[in-house]
PDB file of N, CA, C and O in Angstrom:
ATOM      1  N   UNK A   1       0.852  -1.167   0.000  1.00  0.00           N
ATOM      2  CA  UNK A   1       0.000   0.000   0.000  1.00  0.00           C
ATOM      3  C   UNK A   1       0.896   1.227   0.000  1.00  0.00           C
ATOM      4  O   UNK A   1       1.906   1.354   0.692  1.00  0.00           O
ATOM      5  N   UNK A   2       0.459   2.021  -0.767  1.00  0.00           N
ATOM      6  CA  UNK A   2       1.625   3.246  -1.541  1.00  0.00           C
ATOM      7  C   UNK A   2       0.464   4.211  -0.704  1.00  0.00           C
ATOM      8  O   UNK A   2       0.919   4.568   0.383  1.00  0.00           O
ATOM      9  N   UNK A   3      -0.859   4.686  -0.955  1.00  0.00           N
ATOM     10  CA  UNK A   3      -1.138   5.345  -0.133  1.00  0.00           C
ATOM     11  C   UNK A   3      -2.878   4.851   0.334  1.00  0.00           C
ATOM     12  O   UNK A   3      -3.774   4.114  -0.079  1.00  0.00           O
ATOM     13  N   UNK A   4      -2.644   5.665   1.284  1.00  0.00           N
ATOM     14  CA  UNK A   4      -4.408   5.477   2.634  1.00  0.00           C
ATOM     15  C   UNK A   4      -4.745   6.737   3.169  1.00  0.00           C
ATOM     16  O   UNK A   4      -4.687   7.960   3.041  1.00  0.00           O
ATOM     17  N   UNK A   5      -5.052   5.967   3.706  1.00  0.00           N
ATOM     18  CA  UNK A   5      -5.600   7.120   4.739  1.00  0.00           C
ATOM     19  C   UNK A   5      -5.386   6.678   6.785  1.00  0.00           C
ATOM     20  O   UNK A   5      -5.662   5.686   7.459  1.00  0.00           O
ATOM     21  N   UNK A   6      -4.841   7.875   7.057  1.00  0.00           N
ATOM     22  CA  UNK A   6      -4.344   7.639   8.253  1.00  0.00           C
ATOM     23  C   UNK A   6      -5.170   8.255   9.335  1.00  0.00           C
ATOM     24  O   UNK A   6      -5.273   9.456   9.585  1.00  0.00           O
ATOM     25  N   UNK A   7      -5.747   7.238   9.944  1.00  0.00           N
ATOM     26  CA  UNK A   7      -6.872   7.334  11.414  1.00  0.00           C
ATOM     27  C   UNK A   7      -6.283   6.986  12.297  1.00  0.00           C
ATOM     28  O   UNK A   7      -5.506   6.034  12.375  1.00  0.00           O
ATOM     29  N   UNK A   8      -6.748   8.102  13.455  1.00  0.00           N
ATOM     30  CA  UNK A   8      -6.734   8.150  14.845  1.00  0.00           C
ATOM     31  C   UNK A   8      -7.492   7.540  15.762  1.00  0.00           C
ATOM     32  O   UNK A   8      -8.636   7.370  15.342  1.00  0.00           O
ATOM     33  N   UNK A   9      -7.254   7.015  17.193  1.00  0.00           N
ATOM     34  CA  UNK A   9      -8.064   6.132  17.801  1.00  0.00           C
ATOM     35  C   UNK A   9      -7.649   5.710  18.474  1.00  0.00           C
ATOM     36  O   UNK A   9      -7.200   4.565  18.531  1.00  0.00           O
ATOM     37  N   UNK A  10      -7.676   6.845  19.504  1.00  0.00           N
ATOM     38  CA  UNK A  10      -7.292   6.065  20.852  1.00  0.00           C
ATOM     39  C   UNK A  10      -8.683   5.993  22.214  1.00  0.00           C
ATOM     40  O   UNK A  10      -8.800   6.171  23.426  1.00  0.00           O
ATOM     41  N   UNK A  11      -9.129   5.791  21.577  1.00  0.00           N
ATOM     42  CA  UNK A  11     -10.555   5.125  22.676  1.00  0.00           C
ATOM     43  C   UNK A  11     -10.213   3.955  23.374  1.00  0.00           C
ATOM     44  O   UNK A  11     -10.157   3.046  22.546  1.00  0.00           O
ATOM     45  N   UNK A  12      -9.955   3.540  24.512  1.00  0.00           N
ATOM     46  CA  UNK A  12      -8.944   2.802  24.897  1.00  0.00           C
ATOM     47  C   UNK A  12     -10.394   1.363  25.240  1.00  0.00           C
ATOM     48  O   UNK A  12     -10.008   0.233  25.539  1.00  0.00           O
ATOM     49  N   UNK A  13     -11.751   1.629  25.145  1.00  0.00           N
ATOM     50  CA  UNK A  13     -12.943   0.744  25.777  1.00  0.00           C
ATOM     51  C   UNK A  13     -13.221  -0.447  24.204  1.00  0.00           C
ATOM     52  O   UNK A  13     -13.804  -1.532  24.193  1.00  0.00           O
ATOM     53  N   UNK A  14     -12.417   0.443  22.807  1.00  0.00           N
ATOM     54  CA  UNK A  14     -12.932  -0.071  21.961  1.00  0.00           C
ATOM     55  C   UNK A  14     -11.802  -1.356  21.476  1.00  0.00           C
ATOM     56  O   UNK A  14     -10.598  -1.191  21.670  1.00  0.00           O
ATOM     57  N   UNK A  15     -12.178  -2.260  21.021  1.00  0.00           N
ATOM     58  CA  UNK A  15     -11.049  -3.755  20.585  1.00  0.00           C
ATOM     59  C   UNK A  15     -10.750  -3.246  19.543  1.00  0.00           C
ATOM     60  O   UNK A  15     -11.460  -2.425  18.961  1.00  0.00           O
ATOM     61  N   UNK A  16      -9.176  -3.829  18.973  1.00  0.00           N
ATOM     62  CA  UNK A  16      -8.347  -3.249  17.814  1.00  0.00           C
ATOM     63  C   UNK A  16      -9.476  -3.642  16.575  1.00  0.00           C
ATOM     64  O   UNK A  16      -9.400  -2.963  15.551  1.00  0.00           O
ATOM     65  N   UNK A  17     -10.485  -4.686  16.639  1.00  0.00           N
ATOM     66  CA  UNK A  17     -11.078  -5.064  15.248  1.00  0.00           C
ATOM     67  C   UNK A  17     -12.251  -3.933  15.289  1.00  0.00           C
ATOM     68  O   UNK A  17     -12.762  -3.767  14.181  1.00  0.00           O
ATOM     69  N   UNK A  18     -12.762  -3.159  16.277  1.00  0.00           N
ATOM     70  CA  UNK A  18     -13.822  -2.302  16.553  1.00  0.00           C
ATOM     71  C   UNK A  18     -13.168  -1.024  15.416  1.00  0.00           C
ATOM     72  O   UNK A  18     -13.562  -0.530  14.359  1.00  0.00           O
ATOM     73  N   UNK A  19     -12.163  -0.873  16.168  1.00  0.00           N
ATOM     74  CA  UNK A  19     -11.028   0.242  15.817  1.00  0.00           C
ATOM     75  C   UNK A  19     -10.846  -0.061  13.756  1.00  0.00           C
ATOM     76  O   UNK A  19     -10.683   1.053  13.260  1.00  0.00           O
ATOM     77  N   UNK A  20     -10.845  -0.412  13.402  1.00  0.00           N
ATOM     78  CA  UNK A  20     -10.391  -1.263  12.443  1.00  0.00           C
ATOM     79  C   UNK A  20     -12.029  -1.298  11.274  1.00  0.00           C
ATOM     80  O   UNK A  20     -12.175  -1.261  10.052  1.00  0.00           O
ATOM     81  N   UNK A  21     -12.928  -1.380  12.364  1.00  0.00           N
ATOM     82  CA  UNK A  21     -14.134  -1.595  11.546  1.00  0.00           C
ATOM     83  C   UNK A  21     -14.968   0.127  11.134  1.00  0.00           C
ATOM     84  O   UNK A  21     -15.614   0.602  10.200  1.00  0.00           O
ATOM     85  N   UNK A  22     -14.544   0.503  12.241  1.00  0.00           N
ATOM     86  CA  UNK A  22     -14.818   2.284  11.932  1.00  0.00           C
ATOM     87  C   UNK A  22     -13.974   2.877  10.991  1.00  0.00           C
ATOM     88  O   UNK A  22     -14.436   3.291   9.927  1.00  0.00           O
ATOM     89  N   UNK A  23     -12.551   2.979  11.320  1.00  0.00           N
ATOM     90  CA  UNK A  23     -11.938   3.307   9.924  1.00  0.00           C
ATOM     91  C   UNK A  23     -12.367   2.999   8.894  1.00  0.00           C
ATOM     92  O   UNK A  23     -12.868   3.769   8.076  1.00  0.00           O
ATOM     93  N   UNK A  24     -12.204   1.575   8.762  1.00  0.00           N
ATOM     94  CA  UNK A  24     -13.088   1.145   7.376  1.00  0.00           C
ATOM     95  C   UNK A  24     -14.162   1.735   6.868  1.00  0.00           C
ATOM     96  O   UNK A  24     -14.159   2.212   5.733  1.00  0.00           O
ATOM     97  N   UNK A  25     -15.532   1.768   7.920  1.00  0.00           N
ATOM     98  CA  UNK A  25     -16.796   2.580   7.571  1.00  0.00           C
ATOM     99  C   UNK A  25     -16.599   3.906   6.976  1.00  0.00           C
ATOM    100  O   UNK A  25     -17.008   4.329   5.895  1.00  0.00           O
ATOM    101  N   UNK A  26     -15.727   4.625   8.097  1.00  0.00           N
ATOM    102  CA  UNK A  26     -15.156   6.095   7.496  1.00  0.00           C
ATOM    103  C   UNK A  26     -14.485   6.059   5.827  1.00  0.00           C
ATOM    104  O   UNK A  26     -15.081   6.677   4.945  1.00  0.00           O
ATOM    105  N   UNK A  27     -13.559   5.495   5.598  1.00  0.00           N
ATOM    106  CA  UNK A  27     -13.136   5.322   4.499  1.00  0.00           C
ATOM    107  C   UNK A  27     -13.783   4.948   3.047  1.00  0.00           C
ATOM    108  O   UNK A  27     -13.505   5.462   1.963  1.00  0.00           O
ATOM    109  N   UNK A  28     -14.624   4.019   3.294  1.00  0.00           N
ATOM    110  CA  UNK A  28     -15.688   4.122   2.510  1.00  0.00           C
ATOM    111  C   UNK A  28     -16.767   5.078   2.315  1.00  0.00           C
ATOM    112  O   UNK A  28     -17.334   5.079   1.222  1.00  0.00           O
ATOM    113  N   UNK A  29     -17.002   5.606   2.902  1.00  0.00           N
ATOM    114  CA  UNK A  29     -17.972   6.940   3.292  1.00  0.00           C
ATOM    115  C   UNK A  29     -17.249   7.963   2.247  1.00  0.00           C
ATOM    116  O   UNK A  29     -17.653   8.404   1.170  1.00  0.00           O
ATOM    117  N   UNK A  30     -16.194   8.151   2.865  1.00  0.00           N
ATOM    118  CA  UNK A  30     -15.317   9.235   2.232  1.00  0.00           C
ATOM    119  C   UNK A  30     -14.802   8.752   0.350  1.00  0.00           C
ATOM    120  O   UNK A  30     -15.229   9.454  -0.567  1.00  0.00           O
ATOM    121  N   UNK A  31     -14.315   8.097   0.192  1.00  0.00           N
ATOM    122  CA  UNK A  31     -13.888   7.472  -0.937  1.00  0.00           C
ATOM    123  C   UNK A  31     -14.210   6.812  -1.257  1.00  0.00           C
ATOM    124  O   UNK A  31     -13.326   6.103  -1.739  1.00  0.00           O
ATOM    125  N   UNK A  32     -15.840   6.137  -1.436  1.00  0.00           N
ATOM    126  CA  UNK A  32     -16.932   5.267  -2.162  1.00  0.00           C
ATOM    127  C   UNK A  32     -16.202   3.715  -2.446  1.00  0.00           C
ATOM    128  O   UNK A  32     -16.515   3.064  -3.443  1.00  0.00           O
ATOM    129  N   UNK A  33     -15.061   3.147  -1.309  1.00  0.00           N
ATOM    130  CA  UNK A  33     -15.097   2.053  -1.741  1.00  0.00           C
ATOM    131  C   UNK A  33     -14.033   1.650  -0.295  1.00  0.00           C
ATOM    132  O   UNK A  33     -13.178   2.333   0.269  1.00  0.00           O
ATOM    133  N   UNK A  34     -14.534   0.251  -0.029  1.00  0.00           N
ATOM    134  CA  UNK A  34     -14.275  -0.399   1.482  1.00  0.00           C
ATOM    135  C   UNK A  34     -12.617  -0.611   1.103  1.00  0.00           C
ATOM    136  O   UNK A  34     -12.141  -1.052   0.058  1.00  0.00           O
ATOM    137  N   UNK A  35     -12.066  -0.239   2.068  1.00  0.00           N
ATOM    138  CA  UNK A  35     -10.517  -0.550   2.155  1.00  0.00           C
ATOM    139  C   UNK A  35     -10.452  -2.422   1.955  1.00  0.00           C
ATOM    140  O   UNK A  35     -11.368  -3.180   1.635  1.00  0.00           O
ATOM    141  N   UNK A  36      -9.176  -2.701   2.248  1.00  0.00           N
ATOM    142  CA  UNK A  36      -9.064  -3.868   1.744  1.00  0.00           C
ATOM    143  C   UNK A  36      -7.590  -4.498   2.798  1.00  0.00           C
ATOM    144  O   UNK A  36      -7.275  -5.673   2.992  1.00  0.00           O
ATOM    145  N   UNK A  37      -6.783  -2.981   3.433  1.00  0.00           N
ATOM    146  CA  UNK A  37      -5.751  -3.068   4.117  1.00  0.00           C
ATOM    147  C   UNK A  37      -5.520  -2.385   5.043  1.00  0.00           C
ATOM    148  O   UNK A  37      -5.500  -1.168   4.855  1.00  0.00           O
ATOM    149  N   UNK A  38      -5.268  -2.906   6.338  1.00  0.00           N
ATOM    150  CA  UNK A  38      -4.547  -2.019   7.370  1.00  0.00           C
ATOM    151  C   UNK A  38      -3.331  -2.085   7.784  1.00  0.00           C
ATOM    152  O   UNK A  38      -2.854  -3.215   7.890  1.00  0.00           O
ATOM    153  N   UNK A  39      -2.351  -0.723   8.191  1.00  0.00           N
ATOM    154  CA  UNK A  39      -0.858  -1.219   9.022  1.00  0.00           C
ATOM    155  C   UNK A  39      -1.384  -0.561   9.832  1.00  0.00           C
ATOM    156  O   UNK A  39      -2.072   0.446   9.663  1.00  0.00           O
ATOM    157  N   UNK A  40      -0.918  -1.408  11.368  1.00  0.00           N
ATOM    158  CA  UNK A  40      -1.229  -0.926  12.649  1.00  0.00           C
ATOM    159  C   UNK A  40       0.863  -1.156  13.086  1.00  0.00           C
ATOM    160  O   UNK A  40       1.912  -1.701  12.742  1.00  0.00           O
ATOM    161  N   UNK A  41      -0.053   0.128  14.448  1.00  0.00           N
ATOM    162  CA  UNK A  41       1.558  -0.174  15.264  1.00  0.00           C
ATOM    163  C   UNK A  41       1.540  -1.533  15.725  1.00  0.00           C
ATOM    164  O   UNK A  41       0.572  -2.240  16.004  1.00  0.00           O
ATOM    165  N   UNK A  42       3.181  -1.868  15.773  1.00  0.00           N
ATOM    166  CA  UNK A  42       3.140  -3.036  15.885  1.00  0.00           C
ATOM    167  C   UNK A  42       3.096  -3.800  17.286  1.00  0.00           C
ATOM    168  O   UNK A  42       3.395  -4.992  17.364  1.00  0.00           O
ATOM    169  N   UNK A  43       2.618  -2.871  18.633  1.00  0.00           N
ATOM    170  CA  UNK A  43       1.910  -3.336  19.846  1.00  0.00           C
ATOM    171  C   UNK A  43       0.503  -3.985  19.570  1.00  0.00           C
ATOM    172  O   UNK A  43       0.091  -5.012  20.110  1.00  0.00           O
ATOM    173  N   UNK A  44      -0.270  -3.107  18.500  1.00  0.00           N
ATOM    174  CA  UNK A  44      -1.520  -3.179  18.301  1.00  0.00           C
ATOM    175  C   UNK A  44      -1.622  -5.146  18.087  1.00  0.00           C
ATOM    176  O   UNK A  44      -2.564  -5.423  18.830  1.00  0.00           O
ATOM    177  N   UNK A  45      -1.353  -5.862  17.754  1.00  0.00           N
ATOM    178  CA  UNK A  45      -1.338  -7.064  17.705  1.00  0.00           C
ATOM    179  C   UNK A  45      -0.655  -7.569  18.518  1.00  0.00           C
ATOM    180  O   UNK A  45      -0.937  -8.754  18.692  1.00  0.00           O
ATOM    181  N   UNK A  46       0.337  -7.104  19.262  1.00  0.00           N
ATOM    182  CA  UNK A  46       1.289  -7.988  19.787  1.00  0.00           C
ATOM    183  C   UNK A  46       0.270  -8.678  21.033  1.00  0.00           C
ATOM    184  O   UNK A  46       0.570  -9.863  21.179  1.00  0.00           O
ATOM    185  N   UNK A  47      -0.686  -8.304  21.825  1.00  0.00           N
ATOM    186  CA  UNK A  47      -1.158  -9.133  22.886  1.00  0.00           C
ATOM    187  C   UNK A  47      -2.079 -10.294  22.006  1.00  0.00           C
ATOM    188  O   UNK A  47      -2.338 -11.398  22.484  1.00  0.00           O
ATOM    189  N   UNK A  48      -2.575  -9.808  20.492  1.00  0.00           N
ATOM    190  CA  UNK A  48      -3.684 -11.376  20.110  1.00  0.00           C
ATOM    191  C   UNK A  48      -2.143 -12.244  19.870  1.00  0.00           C
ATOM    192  O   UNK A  48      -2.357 -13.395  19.490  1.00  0.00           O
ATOM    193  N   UNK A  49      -0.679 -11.914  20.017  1.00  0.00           N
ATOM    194  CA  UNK A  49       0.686 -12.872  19.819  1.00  0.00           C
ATOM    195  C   UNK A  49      -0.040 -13.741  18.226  1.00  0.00           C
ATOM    196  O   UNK A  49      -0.153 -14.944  17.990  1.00  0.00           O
ATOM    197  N   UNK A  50      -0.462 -12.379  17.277  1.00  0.00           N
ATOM    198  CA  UNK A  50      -0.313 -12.694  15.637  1.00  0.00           C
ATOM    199  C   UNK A  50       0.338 -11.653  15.510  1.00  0.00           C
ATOM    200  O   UNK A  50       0.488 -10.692  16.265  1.00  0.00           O
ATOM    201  N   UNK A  51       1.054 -12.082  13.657  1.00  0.00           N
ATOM    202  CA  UNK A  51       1.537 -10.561  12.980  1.00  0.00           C
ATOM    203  C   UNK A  51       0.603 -10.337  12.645  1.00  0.00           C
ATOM    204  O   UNK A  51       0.505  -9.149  12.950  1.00  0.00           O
ATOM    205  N   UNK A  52      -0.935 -10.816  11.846  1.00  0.00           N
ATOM    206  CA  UNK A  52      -1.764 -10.723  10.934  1.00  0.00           C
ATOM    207  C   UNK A  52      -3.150 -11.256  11.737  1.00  0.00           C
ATOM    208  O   UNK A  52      -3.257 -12.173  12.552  1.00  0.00           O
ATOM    209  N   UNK A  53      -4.269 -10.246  11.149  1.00  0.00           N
ATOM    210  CA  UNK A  53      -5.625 -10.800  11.597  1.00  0.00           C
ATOM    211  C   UNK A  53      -6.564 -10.228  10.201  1.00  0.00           C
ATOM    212  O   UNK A  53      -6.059  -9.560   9.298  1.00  0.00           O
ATOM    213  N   UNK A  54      -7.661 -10.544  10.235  1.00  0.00           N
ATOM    214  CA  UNK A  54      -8.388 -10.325   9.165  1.00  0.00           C
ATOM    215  C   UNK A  54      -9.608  -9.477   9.967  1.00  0.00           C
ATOM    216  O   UNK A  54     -10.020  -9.995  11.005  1.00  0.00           O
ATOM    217  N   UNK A  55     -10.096  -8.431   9.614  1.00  0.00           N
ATOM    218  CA  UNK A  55     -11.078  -8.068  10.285  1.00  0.00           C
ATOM    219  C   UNK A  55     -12.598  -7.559   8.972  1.00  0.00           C
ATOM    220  O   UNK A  55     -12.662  -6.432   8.480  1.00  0.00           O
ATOM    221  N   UNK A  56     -13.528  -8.580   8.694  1.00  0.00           N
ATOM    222  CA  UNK A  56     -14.310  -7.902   8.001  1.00  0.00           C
ATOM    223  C   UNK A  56     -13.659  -7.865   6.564  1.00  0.00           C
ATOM    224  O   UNK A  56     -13.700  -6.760   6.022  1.00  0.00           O
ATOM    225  N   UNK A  57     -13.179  -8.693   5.993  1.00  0.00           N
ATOM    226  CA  UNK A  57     -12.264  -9.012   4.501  1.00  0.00           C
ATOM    227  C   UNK A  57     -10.911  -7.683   4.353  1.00  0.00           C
ATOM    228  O   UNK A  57     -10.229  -7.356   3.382  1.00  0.00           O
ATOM    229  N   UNK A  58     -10.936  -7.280   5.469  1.00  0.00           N
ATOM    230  CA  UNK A  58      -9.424  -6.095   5.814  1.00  0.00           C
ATOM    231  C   UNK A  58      -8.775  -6.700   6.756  1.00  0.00           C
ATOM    232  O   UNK A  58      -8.993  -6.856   7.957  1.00  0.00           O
ATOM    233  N   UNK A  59      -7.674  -7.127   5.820  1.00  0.00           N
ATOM    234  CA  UNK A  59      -6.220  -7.613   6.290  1.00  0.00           C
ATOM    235  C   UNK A  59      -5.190  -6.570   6.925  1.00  0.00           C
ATOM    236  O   UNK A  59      -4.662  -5.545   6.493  1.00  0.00           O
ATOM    237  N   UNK A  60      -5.132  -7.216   8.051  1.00  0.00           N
ATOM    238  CA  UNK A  60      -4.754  -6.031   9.173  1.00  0.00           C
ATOM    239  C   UNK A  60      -3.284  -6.561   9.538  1.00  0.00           C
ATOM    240  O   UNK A  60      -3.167  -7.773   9.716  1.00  0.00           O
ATOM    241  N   UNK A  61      -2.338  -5.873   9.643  1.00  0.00           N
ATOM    242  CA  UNK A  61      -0.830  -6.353   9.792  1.00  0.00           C
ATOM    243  C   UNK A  61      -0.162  -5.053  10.389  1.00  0.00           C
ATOM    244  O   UNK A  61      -0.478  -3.893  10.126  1.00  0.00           O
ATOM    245  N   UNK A  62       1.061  -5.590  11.452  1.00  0.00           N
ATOM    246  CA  UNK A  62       1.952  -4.645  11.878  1.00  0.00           C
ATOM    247  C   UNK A  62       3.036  -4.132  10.837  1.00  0.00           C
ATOM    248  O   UNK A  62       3.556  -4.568   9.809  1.00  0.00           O
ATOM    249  N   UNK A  63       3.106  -3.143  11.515  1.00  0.00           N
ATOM    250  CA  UNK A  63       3.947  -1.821  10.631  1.00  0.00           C
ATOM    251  C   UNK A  63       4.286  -0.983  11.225  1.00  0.00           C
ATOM    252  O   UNK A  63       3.590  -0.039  11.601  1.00  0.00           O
ATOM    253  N   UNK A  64       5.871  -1.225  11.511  1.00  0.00           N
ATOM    254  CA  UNK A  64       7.017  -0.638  12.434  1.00  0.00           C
ATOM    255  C   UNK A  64       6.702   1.022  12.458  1.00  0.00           C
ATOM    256  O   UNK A  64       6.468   1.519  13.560  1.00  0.00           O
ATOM    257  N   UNK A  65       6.690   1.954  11.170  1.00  0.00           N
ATOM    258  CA  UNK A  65       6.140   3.289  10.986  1.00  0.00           C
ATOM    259  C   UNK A  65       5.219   3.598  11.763  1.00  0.00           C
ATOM    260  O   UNK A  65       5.307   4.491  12.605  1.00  0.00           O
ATOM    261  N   UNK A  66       4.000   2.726  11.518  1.00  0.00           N
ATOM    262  CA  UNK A  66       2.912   3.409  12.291  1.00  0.00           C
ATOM    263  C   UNK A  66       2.675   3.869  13.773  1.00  0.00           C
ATOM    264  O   UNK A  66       2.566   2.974  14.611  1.00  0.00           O
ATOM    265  N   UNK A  67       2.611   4.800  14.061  1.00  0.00           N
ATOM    266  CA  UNK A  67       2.347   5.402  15.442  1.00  0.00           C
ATOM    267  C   UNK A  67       1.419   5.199  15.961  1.00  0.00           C
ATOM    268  O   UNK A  67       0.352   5.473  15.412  1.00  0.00           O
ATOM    269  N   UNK A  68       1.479   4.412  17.737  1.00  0.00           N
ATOM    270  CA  UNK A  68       0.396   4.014  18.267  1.00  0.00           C
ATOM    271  C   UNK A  68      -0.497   4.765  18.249  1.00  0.00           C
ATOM    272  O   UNK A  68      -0.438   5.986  18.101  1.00  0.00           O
ATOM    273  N   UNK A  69      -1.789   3.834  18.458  1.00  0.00           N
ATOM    274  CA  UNK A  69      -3.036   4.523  18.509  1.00  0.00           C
ATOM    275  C   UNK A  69      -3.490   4.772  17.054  1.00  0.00           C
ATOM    276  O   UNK A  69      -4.687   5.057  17.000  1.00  0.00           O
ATOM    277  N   UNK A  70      -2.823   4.739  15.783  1.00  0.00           N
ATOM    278  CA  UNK A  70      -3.231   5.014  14.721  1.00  0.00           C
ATOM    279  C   UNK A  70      -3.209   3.956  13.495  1.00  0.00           C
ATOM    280  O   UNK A  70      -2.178   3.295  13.365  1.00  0.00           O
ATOM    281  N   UNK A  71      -4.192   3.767  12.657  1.00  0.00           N
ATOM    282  CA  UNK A  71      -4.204   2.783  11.590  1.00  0.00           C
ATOM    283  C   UNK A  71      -4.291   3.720  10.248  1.00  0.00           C
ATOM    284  O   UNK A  71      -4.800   4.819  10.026  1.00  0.00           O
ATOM    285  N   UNK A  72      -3.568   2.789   9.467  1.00  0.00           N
ATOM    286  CA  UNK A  72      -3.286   3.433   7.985  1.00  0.00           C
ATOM    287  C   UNK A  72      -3.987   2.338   7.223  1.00  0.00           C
ATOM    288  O   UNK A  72      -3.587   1.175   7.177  1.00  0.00           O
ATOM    289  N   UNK A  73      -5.242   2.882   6.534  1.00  0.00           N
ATOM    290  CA  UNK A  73      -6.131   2.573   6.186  1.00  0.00           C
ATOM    291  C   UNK A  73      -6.097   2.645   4.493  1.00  0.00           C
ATOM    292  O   UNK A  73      -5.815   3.760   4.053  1.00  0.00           O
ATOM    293  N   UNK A  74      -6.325   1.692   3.597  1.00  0.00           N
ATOM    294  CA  UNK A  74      -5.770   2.153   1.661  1.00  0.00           C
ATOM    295  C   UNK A  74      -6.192   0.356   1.060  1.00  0.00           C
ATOM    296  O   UNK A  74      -6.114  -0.795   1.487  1.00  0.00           O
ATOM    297  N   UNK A  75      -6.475   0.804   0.308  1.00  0.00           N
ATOM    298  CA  UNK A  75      -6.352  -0.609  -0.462  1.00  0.00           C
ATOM    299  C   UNK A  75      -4.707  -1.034  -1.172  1.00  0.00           C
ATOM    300  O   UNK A  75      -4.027  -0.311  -1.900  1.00  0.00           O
ATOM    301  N   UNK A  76      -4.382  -2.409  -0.688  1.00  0.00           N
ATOM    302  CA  UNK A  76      -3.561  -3.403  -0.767  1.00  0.00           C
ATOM    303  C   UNK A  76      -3.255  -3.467  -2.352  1.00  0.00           C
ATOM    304  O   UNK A  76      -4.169  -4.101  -2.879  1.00  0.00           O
ATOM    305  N   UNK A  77      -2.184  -2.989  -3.422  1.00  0.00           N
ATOM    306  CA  UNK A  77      -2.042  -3.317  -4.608  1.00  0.00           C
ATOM    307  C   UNK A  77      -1.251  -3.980  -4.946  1.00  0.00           C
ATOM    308  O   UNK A  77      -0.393  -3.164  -4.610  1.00  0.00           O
ATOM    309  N   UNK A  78      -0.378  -5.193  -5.540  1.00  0.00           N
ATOM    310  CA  UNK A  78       0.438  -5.816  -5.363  1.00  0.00           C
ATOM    311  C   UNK A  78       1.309  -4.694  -6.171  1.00  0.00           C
ATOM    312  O   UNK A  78       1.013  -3.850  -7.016  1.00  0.00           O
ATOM    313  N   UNK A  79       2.614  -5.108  -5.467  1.00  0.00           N
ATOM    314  CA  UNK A  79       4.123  -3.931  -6.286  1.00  0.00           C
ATOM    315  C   UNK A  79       4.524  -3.986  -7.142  1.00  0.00           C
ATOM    316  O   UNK A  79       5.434  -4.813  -7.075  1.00  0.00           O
ATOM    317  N   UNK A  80       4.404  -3.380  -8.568  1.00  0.00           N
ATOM    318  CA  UNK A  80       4.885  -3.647  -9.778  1.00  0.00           C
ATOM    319  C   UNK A  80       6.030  -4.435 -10.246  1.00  0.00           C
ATOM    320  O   UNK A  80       5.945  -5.182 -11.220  1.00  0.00           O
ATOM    321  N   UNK A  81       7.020  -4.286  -9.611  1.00  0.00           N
ATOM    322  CA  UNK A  81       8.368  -5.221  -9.898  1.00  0.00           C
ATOM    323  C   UNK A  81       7.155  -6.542  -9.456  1.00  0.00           C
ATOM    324  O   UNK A  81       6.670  -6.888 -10.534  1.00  0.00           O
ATOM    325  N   UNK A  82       6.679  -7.159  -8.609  1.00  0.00           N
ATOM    326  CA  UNK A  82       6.299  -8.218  -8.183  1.00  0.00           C
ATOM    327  C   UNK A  82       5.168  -9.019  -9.442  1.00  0.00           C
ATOM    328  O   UNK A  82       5.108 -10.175  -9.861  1.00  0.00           O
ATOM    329  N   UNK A  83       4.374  -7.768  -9.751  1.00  0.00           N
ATOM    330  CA  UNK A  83       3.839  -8.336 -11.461  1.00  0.00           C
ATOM    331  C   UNK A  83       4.289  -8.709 -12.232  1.00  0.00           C
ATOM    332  O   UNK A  83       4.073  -9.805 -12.750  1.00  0.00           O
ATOM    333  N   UNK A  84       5.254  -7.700 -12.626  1.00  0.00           N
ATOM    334  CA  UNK A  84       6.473  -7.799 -13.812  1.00  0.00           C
ATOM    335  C   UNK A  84       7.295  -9.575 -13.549  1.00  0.00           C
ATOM    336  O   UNK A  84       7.562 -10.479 -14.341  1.00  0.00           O
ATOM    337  N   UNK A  85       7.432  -9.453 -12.386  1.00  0.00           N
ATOM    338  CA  UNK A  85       8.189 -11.015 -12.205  1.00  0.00           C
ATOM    339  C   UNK A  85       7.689 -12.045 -12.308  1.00  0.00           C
ATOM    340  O   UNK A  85       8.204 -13.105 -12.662  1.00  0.00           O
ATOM    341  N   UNK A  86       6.623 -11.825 -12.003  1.00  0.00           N
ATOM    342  CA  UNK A  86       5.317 -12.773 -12.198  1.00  0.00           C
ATOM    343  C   UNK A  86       5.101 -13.420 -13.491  1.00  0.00           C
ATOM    344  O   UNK A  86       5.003 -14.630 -13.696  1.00  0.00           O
ATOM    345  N   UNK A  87       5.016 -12.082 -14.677  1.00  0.00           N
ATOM    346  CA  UNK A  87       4.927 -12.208 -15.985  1.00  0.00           C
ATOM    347  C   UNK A  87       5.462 -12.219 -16.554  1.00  0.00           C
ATOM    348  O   UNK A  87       5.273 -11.918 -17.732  1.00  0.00           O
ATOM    349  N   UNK A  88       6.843 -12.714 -15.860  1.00  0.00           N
ATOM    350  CA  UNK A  88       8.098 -12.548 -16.781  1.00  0.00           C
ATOM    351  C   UNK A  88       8.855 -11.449 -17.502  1.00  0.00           C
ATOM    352  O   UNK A  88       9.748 -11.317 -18.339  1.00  0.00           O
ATOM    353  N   UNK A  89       8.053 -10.742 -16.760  1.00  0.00           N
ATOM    354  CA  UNK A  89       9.047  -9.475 -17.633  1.00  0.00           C
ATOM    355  C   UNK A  89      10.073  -8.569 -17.012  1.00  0.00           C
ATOM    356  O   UNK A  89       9.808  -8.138 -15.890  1.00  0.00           O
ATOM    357  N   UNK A  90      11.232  -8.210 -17.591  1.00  0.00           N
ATOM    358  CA  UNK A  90      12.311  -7.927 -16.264  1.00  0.00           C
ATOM    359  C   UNK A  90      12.433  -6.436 -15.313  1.00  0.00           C
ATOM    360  O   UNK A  90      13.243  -6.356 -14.390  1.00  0.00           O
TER     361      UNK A  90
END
């Protein structure tokens, strides 16, 4: 994910997938189409002891950058070199 959108949220009563499901709502609201990816700080998972959870078909993963309390919210595109290699092309 090259770019998102970056939400705040530190409501401390709400669970990281709560957290996770509002962004989403917001994001769609705003830009007519449901995210697909989240990077959270990488505490934000460390107590479910996963790197990765799925919340609502948004694949949610730690990401050293991100600053607690906040999720970076964007749809997931795979990286062009990674196509290109795919399809053989150099």
């Amino acid at each position: 994910m090259e770019l998102g959108m970056l939400w705040f949220d530190n409501v401390t009563t709400d669970t990281l997938e709560q957290k996770v499901e509002k962004a989403a709502q917001y994001y769609a609201k705003k830009y007519g189409q449901r995210p697909n990816f989240c990077l959270v700080h990488r505490g934000a998972l460390a107590q479910l002891e996963t790197d990765q959870i799925i919340v609502n078909d948004v694949i949610v993963r730690e990401f050293r950058p991100v600053i607690l309390n906040h999720l970076w919210v964007g749809m997931y595109e795979e990286p062009a070199y990674v196509r290109a290699s795919r399809e053989g092309k150099p």
